[in-house]
Backbone as numpy.savetxt, mean C-alpha at the origin, in Angstrom:
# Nx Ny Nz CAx CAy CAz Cx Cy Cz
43.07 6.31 -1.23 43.61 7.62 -1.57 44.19 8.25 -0.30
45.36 8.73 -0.50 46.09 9.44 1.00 45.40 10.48 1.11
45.14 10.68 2.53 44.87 12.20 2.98 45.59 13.46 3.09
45.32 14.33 2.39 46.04 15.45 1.91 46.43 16.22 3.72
47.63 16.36 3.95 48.41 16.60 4.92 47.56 18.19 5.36
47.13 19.10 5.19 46.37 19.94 5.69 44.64 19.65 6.34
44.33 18.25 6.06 43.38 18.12 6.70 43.27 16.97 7.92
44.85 17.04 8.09 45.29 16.26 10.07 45.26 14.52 9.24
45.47 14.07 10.44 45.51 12.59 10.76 44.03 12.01 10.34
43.97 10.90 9.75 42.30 10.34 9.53 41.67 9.82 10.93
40.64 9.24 11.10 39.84 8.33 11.68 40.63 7.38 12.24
41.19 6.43 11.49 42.01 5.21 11.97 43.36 5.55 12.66
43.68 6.66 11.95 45.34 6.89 12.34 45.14 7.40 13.84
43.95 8.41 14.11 43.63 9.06 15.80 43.93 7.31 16.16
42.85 6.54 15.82 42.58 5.74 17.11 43.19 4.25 17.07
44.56 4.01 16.02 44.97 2.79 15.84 46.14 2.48 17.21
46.43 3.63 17.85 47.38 3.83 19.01 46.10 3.08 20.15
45.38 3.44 20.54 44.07 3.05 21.37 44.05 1.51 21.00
43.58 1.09 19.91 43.39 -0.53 19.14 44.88 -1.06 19.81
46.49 -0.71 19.70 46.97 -1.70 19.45 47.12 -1.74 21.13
46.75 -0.54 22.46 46.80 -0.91 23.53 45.72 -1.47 24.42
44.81 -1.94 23.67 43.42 -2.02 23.74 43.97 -4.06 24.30
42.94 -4.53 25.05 43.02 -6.02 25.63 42.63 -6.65 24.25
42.79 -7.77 23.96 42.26 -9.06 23.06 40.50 -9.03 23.31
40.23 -9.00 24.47 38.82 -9.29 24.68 38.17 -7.74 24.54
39.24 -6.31 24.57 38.19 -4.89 24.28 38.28 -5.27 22.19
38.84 -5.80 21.84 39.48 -6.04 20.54 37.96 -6.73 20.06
37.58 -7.73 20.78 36.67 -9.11 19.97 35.59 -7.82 20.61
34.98 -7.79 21.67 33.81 -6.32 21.91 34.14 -5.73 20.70
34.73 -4.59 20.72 34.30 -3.55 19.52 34.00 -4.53 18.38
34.62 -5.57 17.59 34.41 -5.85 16.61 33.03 -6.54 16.72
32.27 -7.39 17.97 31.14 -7.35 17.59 29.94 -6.66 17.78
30.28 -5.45 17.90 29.64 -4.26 18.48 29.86 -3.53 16.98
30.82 -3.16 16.44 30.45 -2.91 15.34 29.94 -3.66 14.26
30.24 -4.87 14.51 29.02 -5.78 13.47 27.60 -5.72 14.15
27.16 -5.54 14.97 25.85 -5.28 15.63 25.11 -4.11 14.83
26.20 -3.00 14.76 25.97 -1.71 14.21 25.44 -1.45 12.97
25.94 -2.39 12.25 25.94 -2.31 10.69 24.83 -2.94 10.47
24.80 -4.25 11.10 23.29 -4.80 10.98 22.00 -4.43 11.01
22.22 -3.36 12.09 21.07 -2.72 12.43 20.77 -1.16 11.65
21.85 -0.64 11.10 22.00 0.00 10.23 21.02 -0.38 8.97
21.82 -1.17 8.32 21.47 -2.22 7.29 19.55 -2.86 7.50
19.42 -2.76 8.19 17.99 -3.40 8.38 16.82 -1.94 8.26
17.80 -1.00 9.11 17.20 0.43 8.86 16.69 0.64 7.84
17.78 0.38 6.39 17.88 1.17 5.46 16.62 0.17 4.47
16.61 -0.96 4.46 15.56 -1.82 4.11 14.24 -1.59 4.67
13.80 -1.59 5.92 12.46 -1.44 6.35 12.58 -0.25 5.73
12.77 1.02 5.31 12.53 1.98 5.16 12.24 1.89 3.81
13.17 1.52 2.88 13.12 1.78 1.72 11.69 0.78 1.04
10.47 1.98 0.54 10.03 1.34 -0.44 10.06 0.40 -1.20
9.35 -0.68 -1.13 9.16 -1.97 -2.06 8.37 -1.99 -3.02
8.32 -2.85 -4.06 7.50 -3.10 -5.10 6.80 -4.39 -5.33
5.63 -4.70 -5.63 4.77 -5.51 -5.67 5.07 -5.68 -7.47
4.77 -6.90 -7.92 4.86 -7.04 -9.21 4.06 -8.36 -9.36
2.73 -8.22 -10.08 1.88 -9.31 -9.96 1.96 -9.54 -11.51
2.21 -10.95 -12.51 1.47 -10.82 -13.51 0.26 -11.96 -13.71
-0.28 -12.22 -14.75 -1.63 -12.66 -14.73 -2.77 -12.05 -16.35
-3.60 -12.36 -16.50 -4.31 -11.78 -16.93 -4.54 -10.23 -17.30
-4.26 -9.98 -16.24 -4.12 -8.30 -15.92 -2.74 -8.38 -14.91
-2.16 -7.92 -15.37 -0.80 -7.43 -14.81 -0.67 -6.22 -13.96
-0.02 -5.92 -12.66 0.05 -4.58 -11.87 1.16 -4.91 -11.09
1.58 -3.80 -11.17 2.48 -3.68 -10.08 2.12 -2.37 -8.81
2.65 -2.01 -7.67 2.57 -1.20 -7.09 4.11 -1.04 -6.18
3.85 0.25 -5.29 5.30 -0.06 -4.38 4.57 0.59 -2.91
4.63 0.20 -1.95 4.82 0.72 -0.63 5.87 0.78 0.72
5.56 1.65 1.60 6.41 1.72 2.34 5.49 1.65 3.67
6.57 1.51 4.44 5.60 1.24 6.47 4.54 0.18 6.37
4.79 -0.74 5.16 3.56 -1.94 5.07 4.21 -2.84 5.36
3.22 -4.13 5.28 3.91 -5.34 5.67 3.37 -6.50 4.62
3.83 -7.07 3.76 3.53 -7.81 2.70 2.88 -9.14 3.34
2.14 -9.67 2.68 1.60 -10.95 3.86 1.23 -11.92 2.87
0.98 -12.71 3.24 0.18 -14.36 2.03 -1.24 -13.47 1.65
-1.46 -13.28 0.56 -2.96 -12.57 0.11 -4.35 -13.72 0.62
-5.22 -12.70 1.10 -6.42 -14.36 1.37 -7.07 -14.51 0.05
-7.90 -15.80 -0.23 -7.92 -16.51 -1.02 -8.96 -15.76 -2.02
-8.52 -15.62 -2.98 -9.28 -15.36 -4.29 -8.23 -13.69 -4.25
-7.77 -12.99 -3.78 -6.98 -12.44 -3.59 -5.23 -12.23 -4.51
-4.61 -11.53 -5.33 -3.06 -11.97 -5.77 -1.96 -10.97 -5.40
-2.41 -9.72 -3.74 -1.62 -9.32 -3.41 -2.07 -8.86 -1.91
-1.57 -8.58 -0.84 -1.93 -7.91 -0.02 -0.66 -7.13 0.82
-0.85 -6.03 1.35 -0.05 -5.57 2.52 -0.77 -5.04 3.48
0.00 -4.92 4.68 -0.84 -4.69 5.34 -0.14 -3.53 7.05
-0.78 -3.20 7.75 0.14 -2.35 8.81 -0.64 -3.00 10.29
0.41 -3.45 11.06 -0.17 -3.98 11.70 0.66 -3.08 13.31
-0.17 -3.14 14.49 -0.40 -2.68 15.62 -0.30 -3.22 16.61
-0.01 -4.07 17.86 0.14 -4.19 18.83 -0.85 -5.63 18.57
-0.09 -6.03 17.59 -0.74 -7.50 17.04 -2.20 -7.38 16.12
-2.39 -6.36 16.17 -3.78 -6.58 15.03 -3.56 -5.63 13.72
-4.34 -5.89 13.15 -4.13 -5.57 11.52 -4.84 -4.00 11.17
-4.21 -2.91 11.17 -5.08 -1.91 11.23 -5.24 -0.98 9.69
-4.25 -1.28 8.83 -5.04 -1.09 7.32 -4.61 -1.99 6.75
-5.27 -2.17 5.14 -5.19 -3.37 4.70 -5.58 -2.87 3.51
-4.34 -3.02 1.96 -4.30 -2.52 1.00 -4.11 -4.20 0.16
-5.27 -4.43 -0.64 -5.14 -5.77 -1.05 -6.06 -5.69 -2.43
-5.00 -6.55 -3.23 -5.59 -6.83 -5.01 -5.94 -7.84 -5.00
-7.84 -7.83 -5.76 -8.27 -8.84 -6.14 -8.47 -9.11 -7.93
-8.32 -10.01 -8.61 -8.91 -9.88 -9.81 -10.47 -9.60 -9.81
-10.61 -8.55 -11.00 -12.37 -8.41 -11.42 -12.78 -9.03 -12.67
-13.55 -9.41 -12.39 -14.22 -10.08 -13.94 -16.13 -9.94 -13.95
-15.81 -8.72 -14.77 -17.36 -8.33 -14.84 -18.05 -9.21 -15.99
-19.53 -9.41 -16.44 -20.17 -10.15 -16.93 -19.98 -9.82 -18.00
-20.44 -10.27 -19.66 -20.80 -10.16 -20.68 -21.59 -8.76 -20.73
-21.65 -7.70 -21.29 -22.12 -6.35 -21.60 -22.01 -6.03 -22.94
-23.02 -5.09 -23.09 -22.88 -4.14 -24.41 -22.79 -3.11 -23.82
-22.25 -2.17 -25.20 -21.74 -0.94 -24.86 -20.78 -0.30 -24.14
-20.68 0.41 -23.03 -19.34 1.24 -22.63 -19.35 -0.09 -21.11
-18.14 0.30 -20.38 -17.96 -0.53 -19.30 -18.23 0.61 -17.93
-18.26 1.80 -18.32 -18.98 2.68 -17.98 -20.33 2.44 -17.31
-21.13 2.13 -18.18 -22.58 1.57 -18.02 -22.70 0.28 -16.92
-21.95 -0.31 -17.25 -21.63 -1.81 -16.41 -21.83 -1.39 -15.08
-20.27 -0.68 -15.51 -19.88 -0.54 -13.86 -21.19 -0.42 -12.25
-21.88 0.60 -13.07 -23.34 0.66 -11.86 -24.05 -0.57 -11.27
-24.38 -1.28 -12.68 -25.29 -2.62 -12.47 -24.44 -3.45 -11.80
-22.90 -3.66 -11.98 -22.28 -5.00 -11.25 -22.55 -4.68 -9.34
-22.29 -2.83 -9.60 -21.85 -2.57 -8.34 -23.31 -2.70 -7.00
-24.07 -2.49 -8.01 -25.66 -3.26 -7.02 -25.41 -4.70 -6.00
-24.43 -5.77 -7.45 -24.64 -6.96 -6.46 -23.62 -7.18 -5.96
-22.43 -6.26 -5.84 -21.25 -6.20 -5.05 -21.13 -5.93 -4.22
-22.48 -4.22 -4.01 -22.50 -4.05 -2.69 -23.60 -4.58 -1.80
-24.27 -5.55 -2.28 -25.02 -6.77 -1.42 -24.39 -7.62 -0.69
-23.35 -8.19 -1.67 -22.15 -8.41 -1.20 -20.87 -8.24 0.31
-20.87 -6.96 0.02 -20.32 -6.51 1.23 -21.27 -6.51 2.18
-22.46 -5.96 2.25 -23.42 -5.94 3.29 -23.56 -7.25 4.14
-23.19 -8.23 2.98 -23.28 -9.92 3.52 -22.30 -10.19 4.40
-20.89 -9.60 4.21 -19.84 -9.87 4.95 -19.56 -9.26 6.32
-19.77 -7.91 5.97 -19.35 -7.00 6.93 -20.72 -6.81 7.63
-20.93 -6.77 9.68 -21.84 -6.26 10.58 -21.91 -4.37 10.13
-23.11 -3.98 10.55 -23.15 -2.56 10.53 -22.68 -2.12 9.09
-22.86 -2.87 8.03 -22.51 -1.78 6.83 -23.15 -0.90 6.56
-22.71 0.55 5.87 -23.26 0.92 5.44 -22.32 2.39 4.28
-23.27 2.01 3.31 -22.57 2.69 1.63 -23.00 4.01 2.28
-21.62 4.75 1.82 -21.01 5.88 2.01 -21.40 6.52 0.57
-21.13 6.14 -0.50 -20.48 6.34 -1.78 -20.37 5.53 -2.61
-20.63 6.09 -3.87 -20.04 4.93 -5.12 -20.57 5.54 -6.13
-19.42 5.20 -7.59 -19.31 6.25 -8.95 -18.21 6.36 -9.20
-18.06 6.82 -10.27 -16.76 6.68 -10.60 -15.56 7.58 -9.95
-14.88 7.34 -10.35 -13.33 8.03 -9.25 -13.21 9.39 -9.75
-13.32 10.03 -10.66 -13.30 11.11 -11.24 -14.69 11.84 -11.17
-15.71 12.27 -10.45 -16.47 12.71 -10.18 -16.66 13.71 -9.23
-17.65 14.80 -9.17 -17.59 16.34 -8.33 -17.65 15.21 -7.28
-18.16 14.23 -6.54 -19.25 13.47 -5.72 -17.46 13.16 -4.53
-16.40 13.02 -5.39 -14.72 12.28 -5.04 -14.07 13.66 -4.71
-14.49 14.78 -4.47 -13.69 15.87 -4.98 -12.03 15.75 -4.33
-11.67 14.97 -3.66 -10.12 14.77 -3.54 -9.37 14.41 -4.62
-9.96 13.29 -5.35 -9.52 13.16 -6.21 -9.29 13.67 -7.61
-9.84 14.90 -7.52 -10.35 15.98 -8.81 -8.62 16.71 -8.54
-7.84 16.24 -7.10 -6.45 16.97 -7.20 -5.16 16.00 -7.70
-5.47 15.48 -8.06 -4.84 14.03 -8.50 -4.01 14.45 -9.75
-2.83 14.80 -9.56 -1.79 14.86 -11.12 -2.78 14.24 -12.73
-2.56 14.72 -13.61 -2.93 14.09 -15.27 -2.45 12.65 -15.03
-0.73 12.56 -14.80 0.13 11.27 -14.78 -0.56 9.82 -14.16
-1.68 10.04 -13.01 -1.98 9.04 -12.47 -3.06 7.86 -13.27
-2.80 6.84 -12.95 -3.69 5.57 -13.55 -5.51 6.02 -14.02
-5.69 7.22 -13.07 -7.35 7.10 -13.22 -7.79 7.97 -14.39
-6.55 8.25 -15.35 -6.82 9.40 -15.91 -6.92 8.76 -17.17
-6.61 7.58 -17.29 -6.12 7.18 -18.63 -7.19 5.43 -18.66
-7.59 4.88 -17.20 -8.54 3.55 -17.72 -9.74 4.00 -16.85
-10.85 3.05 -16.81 -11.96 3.62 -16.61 -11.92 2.81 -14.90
-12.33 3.75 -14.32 -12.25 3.59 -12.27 -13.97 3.46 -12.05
-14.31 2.86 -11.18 -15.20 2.88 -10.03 -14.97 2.82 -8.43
-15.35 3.83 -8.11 -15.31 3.11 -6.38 -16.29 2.95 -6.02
-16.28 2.29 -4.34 -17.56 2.53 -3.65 -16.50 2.51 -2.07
-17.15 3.38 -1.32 -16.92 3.69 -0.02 -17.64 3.12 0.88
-17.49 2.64 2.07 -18.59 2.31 3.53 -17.94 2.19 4.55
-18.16 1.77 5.77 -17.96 2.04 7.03 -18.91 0.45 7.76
-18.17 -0.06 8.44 -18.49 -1.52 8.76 -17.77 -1.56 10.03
-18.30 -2.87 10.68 -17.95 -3.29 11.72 -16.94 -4.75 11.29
-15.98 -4.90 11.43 -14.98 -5.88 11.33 -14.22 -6.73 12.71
-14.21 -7.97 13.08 -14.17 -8.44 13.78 -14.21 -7.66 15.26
-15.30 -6.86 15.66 -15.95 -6.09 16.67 -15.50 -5.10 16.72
-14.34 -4.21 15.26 -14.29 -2.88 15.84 -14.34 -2.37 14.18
-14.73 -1.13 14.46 -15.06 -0.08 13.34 -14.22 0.14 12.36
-14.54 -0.35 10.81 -13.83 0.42 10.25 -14.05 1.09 9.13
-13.17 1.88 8.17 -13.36 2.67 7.35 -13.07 1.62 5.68
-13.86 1.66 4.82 -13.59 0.63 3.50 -13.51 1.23 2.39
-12.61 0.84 0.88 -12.61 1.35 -0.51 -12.59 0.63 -1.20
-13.53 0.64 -2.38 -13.22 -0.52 -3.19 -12.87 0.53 -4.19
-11.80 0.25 -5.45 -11.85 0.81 -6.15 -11.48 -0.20 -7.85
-11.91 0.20 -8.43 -12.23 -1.15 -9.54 -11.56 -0.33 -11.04
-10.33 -1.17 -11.84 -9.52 -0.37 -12.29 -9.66 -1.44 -13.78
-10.11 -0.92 -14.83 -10.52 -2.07 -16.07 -9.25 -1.36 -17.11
-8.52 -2.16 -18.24 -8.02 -2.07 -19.07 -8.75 -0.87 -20.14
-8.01 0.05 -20.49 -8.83 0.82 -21.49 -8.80 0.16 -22.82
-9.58 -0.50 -23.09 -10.18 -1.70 -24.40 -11.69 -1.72 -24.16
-11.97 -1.69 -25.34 -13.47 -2.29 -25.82 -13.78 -3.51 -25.71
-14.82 -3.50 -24.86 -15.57 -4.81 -24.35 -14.25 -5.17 -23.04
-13.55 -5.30 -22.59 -12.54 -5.41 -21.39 -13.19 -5.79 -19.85
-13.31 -7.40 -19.70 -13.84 -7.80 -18.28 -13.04 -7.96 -17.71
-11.72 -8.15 -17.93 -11.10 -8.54 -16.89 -10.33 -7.63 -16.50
-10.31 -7.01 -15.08 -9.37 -6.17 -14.27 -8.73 -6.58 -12.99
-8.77 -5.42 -12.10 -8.45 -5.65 -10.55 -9.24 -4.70 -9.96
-9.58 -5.52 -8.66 -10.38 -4.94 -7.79 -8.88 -4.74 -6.25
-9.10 -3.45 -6.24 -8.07 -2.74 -4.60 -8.96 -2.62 -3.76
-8.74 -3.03 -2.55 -9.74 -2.95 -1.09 -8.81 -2.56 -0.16
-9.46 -1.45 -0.23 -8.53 -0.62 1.17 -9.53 -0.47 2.40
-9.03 -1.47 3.64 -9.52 -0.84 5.03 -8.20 -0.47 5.91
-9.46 0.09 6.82 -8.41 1.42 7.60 -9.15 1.00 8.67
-9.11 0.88 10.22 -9.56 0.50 11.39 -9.83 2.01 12.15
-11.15 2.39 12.50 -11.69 3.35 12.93 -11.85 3.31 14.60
-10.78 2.61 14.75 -10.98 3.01 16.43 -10.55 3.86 17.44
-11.21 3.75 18.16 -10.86 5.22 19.28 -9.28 5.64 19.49
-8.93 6.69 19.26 -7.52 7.15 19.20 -6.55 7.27 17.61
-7.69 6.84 16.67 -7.03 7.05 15.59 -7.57 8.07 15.13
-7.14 8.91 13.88 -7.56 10.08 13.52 -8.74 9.68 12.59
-9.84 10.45 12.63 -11.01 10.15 11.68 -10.65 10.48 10.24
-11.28 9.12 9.45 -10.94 9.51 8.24 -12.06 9.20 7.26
-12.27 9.65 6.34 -13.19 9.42 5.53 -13.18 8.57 4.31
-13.99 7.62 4.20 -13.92 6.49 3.79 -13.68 6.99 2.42
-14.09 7.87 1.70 -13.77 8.49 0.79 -12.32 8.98 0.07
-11.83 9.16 1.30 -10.00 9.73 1.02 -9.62 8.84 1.45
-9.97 7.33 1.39 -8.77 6.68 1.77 -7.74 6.22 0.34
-6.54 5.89 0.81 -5.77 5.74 -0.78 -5.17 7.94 -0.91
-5.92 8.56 -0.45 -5.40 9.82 -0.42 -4.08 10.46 0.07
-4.05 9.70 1.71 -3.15 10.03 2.86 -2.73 9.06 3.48
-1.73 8.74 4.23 -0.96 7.87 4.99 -0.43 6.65 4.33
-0.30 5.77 5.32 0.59 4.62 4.21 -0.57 3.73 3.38
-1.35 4.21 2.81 -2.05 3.62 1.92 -2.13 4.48 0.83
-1.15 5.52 0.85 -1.26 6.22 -0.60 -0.51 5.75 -1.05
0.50 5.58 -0.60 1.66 5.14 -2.07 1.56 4.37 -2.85
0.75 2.89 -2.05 0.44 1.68 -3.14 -0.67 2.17 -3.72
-1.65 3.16 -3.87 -2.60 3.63 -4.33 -2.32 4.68 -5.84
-1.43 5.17 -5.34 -0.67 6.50 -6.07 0.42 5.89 -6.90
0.97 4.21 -6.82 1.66 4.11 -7.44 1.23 2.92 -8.58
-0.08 2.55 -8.04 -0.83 1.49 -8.72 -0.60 1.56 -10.23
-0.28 0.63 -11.17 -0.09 0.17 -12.79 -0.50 -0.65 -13.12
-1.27 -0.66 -13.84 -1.80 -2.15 -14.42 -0.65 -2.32 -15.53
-0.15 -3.30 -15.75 0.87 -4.01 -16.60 2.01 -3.76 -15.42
3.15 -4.26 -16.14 4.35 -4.83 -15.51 5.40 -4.42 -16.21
């Protein structure tokens, strides 16, 4: 489209006088200087932009994050991301499948008894554990989460967490499990989310409780779906 004569000469027209007295070799520079530009432009606009996770399976989820870093999930594991630091791994937002036992009645009820030998469990893995918390996600006990939009996942299938604070390959950190079941009768099979956060000196204290609340572990938290 021509440029309407009251708003001057364009971009190219200023500087095509410059280009045609310009050397062969200022000619090949700018042009790979502006392909440098764009690239790095272009890479901008990707690291930045939010991604989406799309797992299916048994239980199907998707999520999306941003400032993470997607990685091979460890084993028994079907997603992970992760934010990493001056070579080490300092949170870590990762889906496991759940498959609770044979039960009667609500999954409600379950939820307590599995979470006894789950959090034996962790105690087994992790030095210095120790339970913070645990109950369901919607409870006075969570009160962050009592600010949580209607729209979000916990409002509509049945949640458990449990919170603790552990020692992980010799430095401190902050842990969430949060356990997300299909709203169906009788329903064992779900996903289990494990969020750690690395509690070391110079990071801001956080409570094992709000994690999934704030920083780059809300979004895949906040954007969590079971189905696809």
């Amino acid at each position: 489209m021509p440029l309407r004569a009251e708003y001057g000469p364009s971009l190219g027209a200023l500087l095509e006088p410059h280009w045609r007295r310009a050397s062969r070799w200022t000619r090949r520079l700018a042009v790979v200087v502006g392909a440098a530009v764009a690239v790095v432009v272009a890479a901008a606009i990707v690291t930045t932009r939010p991604a989406t996770v799309s797992v299916g399976g048994r239980v199907p989820f998707t999520f999306s994050y941003k400032g993470l870093q997607r990685v091979a999930p460890e084993l028994g594991s079907s997603a992970e991301v992760v934010l990493r630091e001056g070579g080490r791994t300092r949170d870590t937002f990762a889906v496991a499948p759940l498959r609770l036992p044979v039960y009667a009645g609500s999954v409600t009820g379950e939820f307590p008894l599995y979470a006894a030998g789950f959090i034996h469990s962790l105690a087994a893995r992790y030095r210095d554990f120790e339970l913070v918390g645990a109950g369901p996600v919607r409870t006075a006990a969570f009160g962050s989460w009592e600010e949580l939009p209607p729209s979000t996942i916990y409002y509509h299938v049945p949640t458990y967490t449990i919170a603790f604070t552990a020692v992980q390959a010799g430095a401190p950190i902050v842990g969430r499990d949060v356990w997300l079941v299909p709203n169906e009768p009788g329903a064992r099979q779900g996903v289990d989310i494990t969020m750690l956060m690395s509690a070391s000196s110079g990071r801001r204290a956080v409570s094992p409780l709000s994690l999934g609340t704030a920083g780059v572990l809300s979004r895949p938290m906040r954007t969590f779906s079971l189905g696809t």
